[in-house]
C-alpha positions as CSV (number, residue, x, y, z in Angstrom):
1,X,-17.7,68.9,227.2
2,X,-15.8,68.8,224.4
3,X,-15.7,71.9,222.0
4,X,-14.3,73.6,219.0
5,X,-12.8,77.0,219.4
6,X,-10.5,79.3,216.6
7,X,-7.8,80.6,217.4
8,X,-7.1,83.7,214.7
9,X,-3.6,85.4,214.3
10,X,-3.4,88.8,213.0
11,X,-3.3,87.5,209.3
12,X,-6.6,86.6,209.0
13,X,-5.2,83.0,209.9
14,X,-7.9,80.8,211.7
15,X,-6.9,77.1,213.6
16,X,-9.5,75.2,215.0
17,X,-8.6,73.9,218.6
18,X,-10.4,71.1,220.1
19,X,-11.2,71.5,223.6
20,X,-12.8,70.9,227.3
21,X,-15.1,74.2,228.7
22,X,-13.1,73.5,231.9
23,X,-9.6,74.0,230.2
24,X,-7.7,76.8,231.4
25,X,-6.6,79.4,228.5
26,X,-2.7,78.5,230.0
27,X,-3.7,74.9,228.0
28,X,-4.9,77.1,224.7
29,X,-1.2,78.8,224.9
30,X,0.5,75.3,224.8
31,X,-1.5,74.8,221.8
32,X,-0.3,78.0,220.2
33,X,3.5,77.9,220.8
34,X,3.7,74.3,218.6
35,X,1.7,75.5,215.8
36,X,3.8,77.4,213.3
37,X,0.8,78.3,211.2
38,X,-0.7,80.6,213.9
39,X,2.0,81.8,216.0
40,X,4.6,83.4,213.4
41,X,7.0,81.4,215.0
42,X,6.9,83.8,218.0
43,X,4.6,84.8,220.7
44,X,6.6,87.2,222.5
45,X,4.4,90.2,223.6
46,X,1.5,88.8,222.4
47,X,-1.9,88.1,223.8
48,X,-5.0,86.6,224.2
49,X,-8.5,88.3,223.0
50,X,-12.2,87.2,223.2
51,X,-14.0,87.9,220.4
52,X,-16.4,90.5,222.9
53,X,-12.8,92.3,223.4
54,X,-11.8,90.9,226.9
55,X,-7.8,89.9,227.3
56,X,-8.0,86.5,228.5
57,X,-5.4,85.5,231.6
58,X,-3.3,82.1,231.9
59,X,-5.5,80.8,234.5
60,X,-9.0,81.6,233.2
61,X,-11.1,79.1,232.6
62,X,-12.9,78.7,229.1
63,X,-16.5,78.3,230.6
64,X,-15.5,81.4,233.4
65,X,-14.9,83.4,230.9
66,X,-18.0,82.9,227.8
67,X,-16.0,81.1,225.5
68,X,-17.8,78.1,224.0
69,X,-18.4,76.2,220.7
70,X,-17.3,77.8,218.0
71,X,-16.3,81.0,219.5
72,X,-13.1,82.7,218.1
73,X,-10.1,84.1,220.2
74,X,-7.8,86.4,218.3
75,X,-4.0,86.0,219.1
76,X,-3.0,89.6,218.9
77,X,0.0,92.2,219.7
């Protein structure tokens, strides 16, 4: 299924990502590193969050781990 998730920098900056509940968050970072307007131009030590506080690995899955439409990660040191 097709969704809409934010992905929110440290700024306050939010970028809505189009995505499948069966995408792994290893797709979400591919998505990040082109996008100059959320990653600062870097994403060296830098990480994943869900917005119930959980640090989200490479190979989870959206749906595995709660995140669905509308639901905000926060890219975070």
């Amino acid at each position: 299924t097709t969704m809409i998730i934010y992905i929110k920098n440290e700024r306050g900056v939010a970028y809505p990502l189009f995505c499948n509940e069966q995408d792994k968050i290893e797709e979400i970072w591919k998505e990040i590193r082109v996008c100059t307007s959320i990653n600062d131009r870097s994403i060296v030590g830098k990480r994943l969050v869900s917005q119930e506080g959980r640090e989200l690995s490479a190979k989870d899955r959206l749906e595995d781990v709660g995140i669905s439409h509308f639901h905000v990660i926060r890219l975070m040191k």
